[in-house]
BALOBA-1460 file (C-alpha; in Angstrom, 3 decimals):
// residues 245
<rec num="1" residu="x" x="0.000" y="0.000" z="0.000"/>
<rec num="2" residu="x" x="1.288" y="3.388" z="-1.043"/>
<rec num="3" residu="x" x="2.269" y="5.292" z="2.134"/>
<rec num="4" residu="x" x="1.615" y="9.877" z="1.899"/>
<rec num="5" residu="x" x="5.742" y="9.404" z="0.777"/>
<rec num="6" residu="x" x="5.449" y="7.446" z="-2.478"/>
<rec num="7" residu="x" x="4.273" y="9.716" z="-4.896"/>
<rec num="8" residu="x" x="0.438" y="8.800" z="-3.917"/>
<rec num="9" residu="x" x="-1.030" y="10.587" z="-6.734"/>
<rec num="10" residu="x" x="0.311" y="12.374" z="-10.439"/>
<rec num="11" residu="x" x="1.708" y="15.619" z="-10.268"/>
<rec num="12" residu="x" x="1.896" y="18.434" z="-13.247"/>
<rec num="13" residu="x" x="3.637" y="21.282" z="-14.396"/>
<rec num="14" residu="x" x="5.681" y="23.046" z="-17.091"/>
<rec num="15" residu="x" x="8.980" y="23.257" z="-18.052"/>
<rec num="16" residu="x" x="9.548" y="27.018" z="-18.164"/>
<rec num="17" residu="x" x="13.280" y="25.155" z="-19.127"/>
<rec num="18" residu="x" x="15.341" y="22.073" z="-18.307"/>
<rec num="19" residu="x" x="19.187" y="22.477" z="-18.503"/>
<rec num="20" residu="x" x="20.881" y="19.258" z="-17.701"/>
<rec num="21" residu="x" x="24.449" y="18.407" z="-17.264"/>
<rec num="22" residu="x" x="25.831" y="15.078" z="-17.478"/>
<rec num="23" residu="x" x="28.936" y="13.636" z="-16.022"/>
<rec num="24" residu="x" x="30.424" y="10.517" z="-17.130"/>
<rec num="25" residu="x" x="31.983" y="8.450" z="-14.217"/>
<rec num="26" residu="x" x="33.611" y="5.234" z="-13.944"/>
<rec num="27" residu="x" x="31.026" y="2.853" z="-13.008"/>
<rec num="28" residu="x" x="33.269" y="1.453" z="-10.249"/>
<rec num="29" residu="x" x="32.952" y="4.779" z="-8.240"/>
<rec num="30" residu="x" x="29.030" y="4.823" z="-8.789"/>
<rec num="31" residu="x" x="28.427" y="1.572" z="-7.679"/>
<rec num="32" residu="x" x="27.802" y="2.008" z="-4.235"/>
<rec num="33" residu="x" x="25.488" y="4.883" z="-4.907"/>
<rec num="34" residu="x" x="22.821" y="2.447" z="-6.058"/>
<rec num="35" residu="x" x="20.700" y="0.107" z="-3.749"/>
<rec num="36" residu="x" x="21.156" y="-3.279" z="-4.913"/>
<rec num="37" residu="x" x="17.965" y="-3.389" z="-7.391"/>
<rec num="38" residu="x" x="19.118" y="-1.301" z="-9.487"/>
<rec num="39" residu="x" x="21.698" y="-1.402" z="-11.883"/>
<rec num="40" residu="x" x="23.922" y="1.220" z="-13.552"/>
<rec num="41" residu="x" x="23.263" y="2.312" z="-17.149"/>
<rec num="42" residu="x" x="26.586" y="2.143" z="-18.818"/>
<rec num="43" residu="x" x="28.287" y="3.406" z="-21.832"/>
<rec num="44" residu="x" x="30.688" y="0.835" z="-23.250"/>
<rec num="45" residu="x" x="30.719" y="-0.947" z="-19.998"/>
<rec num="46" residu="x" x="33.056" y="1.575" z="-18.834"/>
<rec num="47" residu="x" x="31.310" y="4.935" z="-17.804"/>
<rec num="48" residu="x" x="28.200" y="5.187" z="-15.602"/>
<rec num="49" residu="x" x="26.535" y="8.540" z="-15.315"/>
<rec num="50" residu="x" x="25.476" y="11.224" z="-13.078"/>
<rec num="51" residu="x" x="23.190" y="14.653" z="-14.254"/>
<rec num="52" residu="x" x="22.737" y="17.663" z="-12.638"/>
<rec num="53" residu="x" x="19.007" y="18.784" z="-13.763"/>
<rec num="54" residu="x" x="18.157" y="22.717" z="-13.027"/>
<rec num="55" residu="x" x="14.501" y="23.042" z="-13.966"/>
<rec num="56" residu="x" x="12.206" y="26.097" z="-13.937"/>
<rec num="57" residu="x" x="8.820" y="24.961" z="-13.534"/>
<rec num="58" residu="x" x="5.893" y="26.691" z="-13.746"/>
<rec num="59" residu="x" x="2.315" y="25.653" z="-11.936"/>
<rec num="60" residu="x" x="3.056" y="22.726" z="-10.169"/>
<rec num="61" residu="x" x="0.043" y="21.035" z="-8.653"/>
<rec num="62" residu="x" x="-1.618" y="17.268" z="-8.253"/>
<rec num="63" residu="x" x="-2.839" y="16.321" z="-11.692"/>
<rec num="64" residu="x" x="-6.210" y="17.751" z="-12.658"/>
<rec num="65" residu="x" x="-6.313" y="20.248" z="-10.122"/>
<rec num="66" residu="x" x="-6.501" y="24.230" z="-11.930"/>
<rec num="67" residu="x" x="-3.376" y="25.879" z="-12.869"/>
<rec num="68" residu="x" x="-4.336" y="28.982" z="-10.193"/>
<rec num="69" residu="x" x="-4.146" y="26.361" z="-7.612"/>
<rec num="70" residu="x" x="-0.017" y="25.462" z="-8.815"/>
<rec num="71" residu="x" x="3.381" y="26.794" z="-7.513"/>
<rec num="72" residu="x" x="6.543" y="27.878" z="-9.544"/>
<rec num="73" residu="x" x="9.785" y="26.300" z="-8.250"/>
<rec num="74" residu="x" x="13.253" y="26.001" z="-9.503"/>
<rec num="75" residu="x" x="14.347" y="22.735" z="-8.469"/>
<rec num="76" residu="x" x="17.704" y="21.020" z="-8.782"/>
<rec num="77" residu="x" x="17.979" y="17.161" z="-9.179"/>
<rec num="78" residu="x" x="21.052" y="14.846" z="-8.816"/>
<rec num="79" residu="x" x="20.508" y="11.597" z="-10.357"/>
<rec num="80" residu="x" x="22.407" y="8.401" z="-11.482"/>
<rec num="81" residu="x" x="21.204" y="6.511" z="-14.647"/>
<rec num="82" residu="x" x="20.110" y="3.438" z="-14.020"/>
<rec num="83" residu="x" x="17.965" y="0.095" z="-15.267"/>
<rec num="84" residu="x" x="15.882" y="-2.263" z="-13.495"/>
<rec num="85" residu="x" x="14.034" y="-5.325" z="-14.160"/>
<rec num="86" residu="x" x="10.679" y="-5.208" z="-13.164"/>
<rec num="87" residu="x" x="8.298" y="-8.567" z="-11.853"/>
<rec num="88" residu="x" x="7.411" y="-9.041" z="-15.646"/>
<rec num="89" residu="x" x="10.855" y="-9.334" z="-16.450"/>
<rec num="90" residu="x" x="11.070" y="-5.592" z="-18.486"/>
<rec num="91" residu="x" x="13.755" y="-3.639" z="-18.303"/>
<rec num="92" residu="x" x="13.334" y="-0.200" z="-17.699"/>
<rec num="93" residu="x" x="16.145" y="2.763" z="-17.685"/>
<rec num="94" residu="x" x="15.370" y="5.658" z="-15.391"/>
<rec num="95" residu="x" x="16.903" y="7.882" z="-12.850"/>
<rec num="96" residu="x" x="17.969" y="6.943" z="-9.114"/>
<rec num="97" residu="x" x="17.962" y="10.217" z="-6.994"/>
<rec num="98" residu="x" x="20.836" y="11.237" z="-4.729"/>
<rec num="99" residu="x" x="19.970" y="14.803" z="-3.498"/>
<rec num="100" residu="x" x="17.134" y="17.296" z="-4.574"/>
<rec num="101" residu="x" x="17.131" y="21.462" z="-4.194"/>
<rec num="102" residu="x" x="14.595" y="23.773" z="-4.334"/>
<rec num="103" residu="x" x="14.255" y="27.717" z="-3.800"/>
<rec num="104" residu="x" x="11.207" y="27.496" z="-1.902"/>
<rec num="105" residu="x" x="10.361" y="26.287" z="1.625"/>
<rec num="106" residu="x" x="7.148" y="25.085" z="0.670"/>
<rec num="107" residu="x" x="8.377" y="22.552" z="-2.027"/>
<rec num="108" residu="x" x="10.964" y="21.360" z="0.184"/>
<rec num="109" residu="x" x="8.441" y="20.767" z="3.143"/>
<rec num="110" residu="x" x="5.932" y="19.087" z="0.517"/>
<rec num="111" residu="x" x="8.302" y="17.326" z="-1.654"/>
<rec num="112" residu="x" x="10.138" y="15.129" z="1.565"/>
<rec num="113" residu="x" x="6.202" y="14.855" z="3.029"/>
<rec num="114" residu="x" x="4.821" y="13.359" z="-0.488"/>
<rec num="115" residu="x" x="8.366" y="11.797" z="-1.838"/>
<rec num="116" residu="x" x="11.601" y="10.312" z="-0.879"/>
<rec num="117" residu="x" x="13.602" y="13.307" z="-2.762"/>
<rec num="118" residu="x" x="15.496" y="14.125" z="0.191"/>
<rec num="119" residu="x" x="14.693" y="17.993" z="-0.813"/>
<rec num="120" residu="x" x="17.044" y="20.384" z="0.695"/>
<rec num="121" residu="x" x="15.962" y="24.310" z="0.402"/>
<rec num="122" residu="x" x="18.646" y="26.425" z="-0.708"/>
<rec num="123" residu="x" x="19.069" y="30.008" z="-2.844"/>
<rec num="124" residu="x" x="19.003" y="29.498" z="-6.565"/>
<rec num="125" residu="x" x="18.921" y="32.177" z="-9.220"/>
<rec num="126" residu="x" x="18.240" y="32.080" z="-12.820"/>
<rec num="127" residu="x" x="19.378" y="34.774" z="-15.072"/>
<rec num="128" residu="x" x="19.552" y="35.620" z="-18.620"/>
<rec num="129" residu="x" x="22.163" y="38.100" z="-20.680"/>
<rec num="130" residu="x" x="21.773" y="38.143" z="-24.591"/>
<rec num="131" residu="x" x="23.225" y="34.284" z="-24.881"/>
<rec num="132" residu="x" x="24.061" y="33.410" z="-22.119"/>
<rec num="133" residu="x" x="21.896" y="31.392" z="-18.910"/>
<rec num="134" residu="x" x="23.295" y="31.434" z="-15.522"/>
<rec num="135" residu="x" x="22.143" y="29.623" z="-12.760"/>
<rec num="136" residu="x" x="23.623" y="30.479" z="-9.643"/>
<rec num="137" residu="x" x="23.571" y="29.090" z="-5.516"/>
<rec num="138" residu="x" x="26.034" y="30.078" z="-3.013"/>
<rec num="139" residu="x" x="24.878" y="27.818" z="-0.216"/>
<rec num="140" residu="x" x="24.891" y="24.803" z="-3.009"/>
<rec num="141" residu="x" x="28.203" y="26.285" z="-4.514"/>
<rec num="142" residu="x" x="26.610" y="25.732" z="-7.652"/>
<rec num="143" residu="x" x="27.767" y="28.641" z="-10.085"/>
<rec num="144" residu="x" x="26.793" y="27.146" z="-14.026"/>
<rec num="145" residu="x" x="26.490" y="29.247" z="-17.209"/>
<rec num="146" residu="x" x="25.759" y="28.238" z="-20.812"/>
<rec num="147" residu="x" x="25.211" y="29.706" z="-24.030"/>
<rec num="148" residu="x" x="22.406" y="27.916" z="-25.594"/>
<rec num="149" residu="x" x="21.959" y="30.212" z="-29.064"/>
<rec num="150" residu="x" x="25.149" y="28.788" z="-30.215"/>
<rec num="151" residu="x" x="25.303" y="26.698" z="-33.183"/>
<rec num="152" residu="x" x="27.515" y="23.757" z="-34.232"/>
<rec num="153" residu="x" x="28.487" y="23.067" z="-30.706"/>
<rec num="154" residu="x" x="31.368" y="20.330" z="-30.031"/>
<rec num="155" residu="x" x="30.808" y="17.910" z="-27.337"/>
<rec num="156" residu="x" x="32.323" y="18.950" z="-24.288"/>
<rec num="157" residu="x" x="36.131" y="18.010" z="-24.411"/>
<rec num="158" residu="x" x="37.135" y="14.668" z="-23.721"/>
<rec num="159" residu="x" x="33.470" y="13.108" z="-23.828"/>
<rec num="160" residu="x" x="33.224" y="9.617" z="-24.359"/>
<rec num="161" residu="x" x="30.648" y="9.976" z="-27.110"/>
<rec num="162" residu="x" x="30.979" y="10.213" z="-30.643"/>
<rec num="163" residu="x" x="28.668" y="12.496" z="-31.381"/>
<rec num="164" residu="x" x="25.782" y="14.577" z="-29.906"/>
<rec num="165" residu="x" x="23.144" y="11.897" z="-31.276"/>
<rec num="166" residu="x" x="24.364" y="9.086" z="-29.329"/>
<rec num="167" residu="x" x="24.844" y="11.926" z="-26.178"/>
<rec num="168" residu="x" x="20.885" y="12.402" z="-26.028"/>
<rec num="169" residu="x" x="20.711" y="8.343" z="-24.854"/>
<rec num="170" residu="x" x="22.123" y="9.969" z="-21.681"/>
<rec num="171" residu="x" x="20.599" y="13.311" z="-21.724"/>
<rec num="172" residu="x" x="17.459" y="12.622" z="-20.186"/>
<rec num="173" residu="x" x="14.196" y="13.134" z="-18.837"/>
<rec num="174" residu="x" x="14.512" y="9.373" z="-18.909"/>
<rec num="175" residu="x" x="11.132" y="7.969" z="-18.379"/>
<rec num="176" residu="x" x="11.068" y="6.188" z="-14.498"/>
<rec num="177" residu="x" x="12.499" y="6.926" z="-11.511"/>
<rec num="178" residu="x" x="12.772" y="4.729" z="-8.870"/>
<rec num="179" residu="x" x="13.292" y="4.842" z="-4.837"/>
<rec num="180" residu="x" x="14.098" y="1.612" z="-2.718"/>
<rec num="181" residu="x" x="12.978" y="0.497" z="0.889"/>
<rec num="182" residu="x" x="15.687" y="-2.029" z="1.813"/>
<rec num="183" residu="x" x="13.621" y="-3.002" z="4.642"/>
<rec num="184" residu="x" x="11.042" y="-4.740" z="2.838"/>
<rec num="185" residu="x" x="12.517" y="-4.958" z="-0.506"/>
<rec num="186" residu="x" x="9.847" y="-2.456" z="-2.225"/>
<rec num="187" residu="x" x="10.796" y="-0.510" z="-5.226"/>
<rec num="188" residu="x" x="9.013" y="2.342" z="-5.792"/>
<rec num="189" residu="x" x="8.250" y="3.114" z="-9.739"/>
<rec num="190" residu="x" x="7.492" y="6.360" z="-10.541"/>
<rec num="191" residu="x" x="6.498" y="7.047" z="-14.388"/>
<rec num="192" residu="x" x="6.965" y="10.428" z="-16.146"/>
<rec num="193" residu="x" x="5.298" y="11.416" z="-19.379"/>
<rec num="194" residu="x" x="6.039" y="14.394" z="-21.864"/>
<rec num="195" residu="x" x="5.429" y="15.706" z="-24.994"/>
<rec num="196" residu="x" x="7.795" y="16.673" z="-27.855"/>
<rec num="197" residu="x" x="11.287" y="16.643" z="-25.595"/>
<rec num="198" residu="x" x="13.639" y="18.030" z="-28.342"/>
<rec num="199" residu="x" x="16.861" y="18.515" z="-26.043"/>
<rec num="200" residu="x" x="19.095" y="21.238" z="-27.762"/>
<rec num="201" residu="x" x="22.802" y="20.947" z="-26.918"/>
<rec num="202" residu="x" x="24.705" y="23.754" z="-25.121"/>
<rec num="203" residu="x" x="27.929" y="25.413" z="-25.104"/>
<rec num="204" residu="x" x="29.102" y="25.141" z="-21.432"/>
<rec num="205" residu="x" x="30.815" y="28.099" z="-19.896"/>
<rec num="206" residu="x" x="31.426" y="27.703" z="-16.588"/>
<rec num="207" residu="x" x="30.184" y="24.577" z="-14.481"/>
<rec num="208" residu="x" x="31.307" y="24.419" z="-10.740"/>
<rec num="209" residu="x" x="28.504" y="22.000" z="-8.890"/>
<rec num="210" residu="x" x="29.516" y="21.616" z="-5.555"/>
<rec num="211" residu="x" x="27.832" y="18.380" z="-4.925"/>
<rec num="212" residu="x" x="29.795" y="16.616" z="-7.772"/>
<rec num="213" residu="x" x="32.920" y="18.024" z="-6.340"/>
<rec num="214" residu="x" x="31.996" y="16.489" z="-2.696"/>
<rec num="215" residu="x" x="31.853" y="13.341" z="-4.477"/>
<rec num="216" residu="x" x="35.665" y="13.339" z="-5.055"/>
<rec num="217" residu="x" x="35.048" y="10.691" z="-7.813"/>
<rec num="218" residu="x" x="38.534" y="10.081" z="-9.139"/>
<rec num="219" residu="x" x="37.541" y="9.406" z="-13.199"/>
<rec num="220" residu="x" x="35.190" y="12.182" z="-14.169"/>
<rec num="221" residu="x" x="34.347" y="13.861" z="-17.403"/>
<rec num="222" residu="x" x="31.631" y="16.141" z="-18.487"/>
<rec num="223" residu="x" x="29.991" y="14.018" z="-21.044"/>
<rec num="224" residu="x" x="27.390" y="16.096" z="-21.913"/>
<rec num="225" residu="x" x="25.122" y="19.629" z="-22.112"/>
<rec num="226" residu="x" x="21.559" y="20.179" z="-23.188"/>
<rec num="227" residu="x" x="18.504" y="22.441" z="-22.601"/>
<rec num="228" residu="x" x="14.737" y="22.304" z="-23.379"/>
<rec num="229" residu="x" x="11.997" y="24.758" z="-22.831"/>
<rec num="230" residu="x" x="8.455" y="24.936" z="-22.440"/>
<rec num="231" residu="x" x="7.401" y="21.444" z="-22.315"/>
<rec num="232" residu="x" x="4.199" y="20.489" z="-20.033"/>
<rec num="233" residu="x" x="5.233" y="17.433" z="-17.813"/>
<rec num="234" residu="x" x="3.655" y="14.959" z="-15.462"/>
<rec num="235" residu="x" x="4.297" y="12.569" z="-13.336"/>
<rec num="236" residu="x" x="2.176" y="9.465" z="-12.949"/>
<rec num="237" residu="x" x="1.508" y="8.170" z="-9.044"/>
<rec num="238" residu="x" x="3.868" y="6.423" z="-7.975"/>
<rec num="239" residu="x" x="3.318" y="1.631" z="-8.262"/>
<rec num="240" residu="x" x="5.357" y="-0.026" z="-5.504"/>
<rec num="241" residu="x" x="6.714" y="-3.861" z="-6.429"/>
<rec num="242" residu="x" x="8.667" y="-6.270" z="-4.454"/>
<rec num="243" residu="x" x="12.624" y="-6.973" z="-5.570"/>
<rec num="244" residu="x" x="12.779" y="-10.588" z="-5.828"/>
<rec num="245" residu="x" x="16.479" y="-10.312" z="-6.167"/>
């Protein structure tokens, strides 16, 4: 039975814009970052990934409810790519989250009350000049900018993809995201849905994110950069399953 913390019913809002970093990391250092249902999505069985999401959104409410009703955050999500194998034996890829931000009390009071999201409220500020978008948080020590009008963009140096199309695999939204109890061996599946996600890669500045650099992970590389904009969102509620690993 779904407890007020798993997602109990769908949630939707709008992406005022979704700017998404991606580091590539050796899969040995993720590892441990995972609970043992899930397992790391991997590029050439080498590099496992972590993404910094900083989204805008824009009437944020329970599904159905009128958009007068929403909230606008900016939230900030750390979250490893993953796959799991569900009780019908599909294999899904989705997103296992470390940390969550916000810039508002009230989503980080809601958020930890209604998910596991572990949100943490903290000063975030989003600003525009001619090309450039810079997203800034002292208390996160999060201080990113990107030009996003640029065209013909090179993947970020030292990438391990070829080219940008086979970077969008690992760009996300990807579509589930999952939570574990280790307790009882429940996985919690939560299912998001969107329309016409078109990420557009990014030239990236400047891109000091504190909570990667706590990590200390030894092999790191920014693999990728991409933003989207005004895209409506939801999130279905959340279906809880037993591991029978």
């Amino acid at each position: 039975m779904l407890s007020l913390k798993d997602h109990p019913f769908a949630v939707e809002t709008f992406f005022e814009s979704s700017l998404v970093l991606t580091y590539a990391v050796a899969k040995e250092e993720l590892r441990n970052l995972i609970p043992e249902c899930l397992e790391l999505d991997t590029f050439n069985d080498t590099w496992a990934f972590v993404a910094v999401a900083m989204v805008q959104t824009k009437d944020l409410r329970p599904k159905g409810f009128p958009k007068f009703m929403g909230n606008d955050f900016f939230l900030t999500g750390y979250r490893v790519f993953v796959r799991y194998t569900d009780t019908r034996g599909k294999r899904l890829r989705g997103l296992y989250i470390l940390k969550s931000e916000t810039n508002k009390s009230k989503m980080s009071f809601f958020g930890n009350i209604f998910t596991h999201y572990n949100y943490t409220t903290t000063d975030i500020s989003l600003s525009k000049n001619a090309d450039v978008t810079s997203i800034i948080s002292k208390r996160s020590e999060l201080d990113v900018e990107v030009n996003a009008e640029k065209e013909n963009i090179p993947l970020p140096a030292g990438s391990p993809f070829a080219d940008w199309k086979e970077a969008r695999r690992f760009a996300g939204p990807l579509p589930f995201t999952f939570t574990y109890n280790k307790k009882t061996k429940e996985v919690l599946i939560i299912e998001g849905v969107r329309e016409n996600w078109t990420p557009k890669p990014v030239e990236v500045l400047k891109a000091d994110v504190g909570f990667i650099k706590q990590k200390n992970f030894k092999n790191i590389i920014l693999a990728n950069a991409f933003i989207i904009e005004n895209i409506p969102y939801y999130w279905k509620k959340g279906k809880i399953e037993k591991w029978k690993g």
